[in-house]
C-alpha positions in Angstrom: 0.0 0.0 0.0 3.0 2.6 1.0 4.4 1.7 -3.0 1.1 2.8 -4.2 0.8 6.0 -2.1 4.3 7.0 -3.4 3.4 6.3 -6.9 0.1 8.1 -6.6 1.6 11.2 -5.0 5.0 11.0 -7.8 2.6 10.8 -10.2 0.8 14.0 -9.4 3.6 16.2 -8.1 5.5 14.8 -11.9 2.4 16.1 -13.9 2.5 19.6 -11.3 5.9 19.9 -11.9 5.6 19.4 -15.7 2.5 22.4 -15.4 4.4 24.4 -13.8 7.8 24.7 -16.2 5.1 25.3 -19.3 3.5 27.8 -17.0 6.6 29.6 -16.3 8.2 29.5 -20.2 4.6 31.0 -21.3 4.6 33.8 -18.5 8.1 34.5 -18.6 9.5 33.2 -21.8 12.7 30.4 -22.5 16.8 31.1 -21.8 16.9 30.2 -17.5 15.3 27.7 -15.6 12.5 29.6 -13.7 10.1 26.5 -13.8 12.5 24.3 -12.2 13.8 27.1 -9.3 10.0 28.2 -8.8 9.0 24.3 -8.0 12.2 23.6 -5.6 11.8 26.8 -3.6 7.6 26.2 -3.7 8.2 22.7 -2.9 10.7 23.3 0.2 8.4 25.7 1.4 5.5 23.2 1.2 7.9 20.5 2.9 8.5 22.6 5.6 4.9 22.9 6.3 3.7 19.5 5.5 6.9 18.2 8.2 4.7 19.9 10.8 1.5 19.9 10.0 1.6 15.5 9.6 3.3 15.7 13.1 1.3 18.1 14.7 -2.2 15.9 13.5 -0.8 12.3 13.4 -0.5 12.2 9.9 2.5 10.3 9.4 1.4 7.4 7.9 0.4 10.2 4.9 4.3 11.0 4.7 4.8 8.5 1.7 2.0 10.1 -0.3 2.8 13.8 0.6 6.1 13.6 1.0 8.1 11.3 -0.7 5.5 10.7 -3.5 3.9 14.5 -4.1 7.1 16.1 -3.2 9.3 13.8 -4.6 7.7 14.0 -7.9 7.6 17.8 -7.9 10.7 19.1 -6.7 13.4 18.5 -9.3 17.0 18.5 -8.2 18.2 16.4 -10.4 16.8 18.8 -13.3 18.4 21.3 -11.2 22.2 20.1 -11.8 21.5 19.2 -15.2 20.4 23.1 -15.7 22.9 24.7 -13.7 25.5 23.0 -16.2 23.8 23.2 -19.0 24.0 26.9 -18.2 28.0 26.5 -17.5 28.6 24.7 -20.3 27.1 27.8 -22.7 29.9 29.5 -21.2 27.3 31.6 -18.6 29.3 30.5 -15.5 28.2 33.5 -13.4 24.7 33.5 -14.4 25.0 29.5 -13.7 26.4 30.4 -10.1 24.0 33.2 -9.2 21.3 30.6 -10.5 22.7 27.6 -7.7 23.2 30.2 -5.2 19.6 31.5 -5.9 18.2 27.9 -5.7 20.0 26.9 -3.0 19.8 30.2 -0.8 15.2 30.8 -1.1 14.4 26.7 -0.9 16.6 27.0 2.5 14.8 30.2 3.7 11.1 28.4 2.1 12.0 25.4 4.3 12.7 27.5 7.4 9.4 30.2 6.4 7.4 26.9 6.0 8.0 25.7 9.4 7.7 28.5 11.5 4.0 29.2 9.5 3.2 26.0 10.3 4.7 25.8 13.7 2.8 29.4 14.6 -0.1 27.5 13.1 -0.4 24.6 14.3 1.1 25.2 17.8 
């Protein structure tokens, strides 16, 4: 049953993640990543709340779904690297650093904003 909830929830957070990059190229337009550093910093932030919110209600046994599945599916690290070097390797290395310290530097403060929302919250 916990292999089905983290299919489930991949599935979902795959096809949000997907949305969310055509979203971003038709807002925004093509030439940086913004899909893929709008869902890691949206998708720490929701980890952060989602980390208290399951503990706070007994909600654990939804961590597979939410967490692992949902999450999993919709944050995208690995598209992340392959970006930031694809970025390098055009011979942008600054705009390829400012775009890991940018992805690394707002999914670290979502994380921390999304638990002390949820911790003020849910208290």
């Amino acid at each position: 049953m916990t292999i089905l909830q983290v299919a489930l929830g991949g599935a979902i957070g795959a096809v949000g993640r997907y949305l969310t990059g055509v979203a971003t190229i038709r807002l925004i337009g093509p030439g940086f990543p913004w899909g893929t550093l709008t869902v890691n910093i949206l998708g720490s932030f929701l980890m952060g709340v989602l980390v208290v919110v399951l503990a706070k209600k007994g909600g654990t046994h939804l961590a597979p779904f939410f967490m692992t599945g949902l999450l999993g599916g919709f944050t995208t690290f690995s598209a992340f690297s392959l970006d930031a070097m694809t970025i390098y390797e055009r011979g942008q290395a600054g705009l390829a650093a400012g775009y890991v310290a940018a992805s690394v530097i707002l999914s670290l403060a979502a994380i921390a904003v999304g638990l002390w929302l949820a911790r003020g919250i849910f208290a």
